[in-house]
C-alpha positions as CSV (number, residue, x, y, z in Angstrom):
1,X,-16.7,8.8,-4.0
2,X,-13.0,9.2,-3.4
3,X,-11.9,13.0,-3.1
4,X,-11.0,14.9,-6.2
5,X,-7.5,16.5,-6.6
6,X,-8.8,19.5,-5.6
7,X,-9.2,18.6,-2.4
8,X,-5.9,17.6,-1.6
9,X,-3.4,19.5,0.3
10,X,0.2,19.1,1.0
11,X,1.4,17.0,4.0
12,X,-2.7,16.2,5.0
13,X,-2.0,12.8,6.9
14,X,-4.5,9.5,7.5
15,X,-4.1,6.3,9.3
16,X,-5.5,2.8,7.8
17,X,-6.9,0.4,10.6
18,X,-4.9,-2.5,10.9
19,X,-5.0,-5.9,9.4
20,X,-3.3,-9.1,10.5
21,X,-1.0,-11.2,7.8
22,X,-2.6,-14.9,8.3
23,X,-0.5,-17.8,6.6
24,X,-3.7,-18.6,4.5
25,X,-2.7,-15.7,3.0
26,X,0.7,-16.1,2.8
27,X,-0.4,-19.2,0.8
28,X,-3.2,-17.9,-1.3
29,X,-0.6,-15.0,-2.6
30,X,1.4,-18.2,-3.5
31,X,-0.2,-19.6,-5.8
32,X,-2.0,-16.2,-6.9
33,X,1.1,-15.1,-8.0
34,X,2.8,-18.2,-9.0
35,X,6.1,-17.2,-6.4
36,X,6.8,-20.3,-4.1
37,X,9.9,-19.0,-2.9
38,X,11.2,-21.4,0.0
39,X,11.3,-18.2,1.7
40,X,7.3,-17.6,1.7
41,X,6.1,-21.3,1.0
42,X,8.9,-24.0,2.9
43,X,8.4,-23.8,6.6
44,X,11.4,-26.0,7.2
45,X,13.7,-24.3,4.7
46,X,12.6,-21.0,7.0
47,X,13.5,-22.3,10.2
48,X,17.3,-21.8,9.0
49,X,16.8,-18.3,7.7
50,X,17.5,-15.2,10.1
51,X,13.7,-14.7,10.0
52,X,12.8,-18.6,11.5
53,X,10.0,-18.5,9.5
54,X,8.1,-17.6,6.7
55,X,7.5,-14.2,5.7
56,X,4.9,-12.4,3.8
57,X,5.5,-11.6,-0.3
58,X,7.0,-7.7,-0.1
59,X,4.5,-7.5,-2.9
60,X,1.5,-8.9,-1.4
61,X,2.2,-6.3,1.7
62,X,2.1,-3.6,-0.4
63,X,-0.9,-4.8,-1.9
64,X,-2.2,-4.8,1.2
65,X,-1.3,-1.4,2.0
66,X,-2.8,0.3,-0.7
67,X,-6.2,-1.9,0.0
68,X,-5.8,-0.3,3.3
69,X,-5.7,2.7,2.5
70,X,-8.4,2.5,-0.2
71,X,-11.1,1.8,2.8
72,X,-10.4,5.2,3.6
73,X,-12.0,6.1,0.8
74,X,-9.3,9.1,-0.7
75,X,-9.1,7.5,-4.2
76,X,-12.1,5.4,-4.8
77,X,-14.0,6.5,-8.3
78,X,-11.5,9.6,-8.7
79,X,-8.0,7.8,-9.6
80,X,-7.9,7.7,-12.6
81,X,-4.1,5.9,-12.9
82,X,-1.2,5.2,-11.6
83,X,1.9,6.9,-12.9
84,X,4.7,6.1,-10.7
85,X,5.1,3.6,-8.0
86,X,8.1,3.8,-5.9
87,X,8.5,1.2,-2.8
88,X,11.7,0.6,-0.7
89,X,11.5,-3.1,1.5
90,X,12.2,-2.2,5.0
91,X,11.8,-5.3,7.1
92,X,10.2,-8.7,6.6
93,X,6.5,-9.2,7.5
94,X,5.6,-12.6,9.1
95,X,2.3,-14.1,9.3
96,X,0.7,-12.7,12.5
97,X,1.7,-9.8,12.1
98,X,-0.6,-6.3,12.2
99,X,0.0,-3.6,9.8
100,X,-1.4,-0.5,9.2
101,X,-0.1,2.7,7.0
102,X,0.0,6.0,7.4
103,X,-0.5,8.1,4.2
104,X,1.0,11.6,3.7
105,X,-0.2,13.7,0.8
106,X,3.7,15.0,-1.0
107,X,2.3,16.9,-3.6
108,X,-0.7,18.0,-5.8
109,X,-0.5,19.8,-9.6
110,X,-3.0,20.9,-12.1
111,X,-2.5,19.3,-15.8
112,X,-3.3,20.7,-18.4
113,X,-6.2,18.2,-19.0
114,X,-8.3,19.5,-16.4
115,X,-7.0,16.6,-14.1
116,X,-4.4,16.8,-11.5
117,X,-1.3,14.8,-10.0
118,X,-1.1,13.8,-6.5
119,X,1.9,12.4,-4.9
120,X,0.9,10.1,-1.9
121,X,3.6,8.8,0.8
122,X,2.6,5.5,2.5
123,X,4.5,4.1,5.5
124,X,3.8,0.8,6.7
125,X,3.9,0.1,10.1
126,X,3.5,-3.6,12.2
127,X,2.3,-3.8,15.4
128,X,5.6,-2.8,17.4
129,X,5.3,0.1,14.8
130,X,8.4,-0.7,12.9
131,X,8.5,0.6,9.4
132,X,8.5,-2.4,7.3
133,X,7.5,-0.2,3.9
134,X,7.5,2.7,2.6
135,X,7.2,4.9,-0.8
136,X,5.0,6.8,-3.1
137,X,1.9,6.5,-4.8
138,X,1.8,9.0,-7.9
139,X,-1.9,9.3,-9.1
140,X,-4.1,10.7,-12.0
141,X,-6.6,12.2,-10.4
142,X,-10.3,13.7,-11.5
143,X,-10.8,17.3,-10.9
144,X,-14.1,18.3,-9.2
145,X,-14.5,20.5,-12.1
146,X,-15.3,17.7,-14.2
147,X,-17.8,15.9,-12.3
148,X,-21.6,15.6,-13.3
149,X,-24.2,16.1,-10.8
């Protein structure tokens, strides 16, 4: 069980493991999402970009972010929404690639529910540890008040 807002506190700090980008994913995101821009399914079209190749979905690396950091287990069975979602695109992400994030707690309030709200900061890192993504996560979260033994 994930933690309960309770249990946050401002600027606490984790870091995901990484994960490589494969192309098979690149591809699978393709057709998941029904996006086959030249710039994520055309090899050839790529070659005569400024990235020489085909780059990951700025979507699907944020998807992956957030999967990320759900292995750490933080939000698993005590998010109870999402509220806000703010994301800036830093720099592409090829296949081959290795991210990893680094999530930063912003802030945590009581509502008047009984719940709380907790702001959390992801940065997304590759390999050379470049920030290709960044932004904020704002949750619903359970209280520990409200959980059953």
């Amino acid at each position: 069980m994930g933690l309960t807002f309770e249990e946050f506190f401002t600027e606490q700090r984790w870091v995901t493991q990484g994960r490589t980008v494969t192309e098979g994913e690149v591809a699978q995101f393709c057709g998941l999402s029904g996006d086959f821009n030249p710039l994520h399914s055309d090899e050839e079209h790529c070659r005569a970009t400024p990235f020489g190749t085909r780059i990951a979905h700025g979507p699907m690396t944020l998807s992956m972010a957030i999967g990320l950091m759900s292995q750490l287990n933080l939000i698993n069975g005590t998010a109870m929404g999402l509220l806000n979602l703010n994301w800036d695109f830093r720099a592409p992400v090829k296949p081959g690639d290795t991210i990893h994030a680094v999530v930063t707690t912003r802030s945590v309030r009581p509502t008047r529910a009984g719940h709380g709200v907790v702001v959390l900061a992801l940065e997304v890192k590759n390999q050379t540890g470049a920030v290709v993504q960044e932004g904020a996560l704002t949750l619903l979260m359970k209280s520990g008040h409200s959980r059953t033994a």
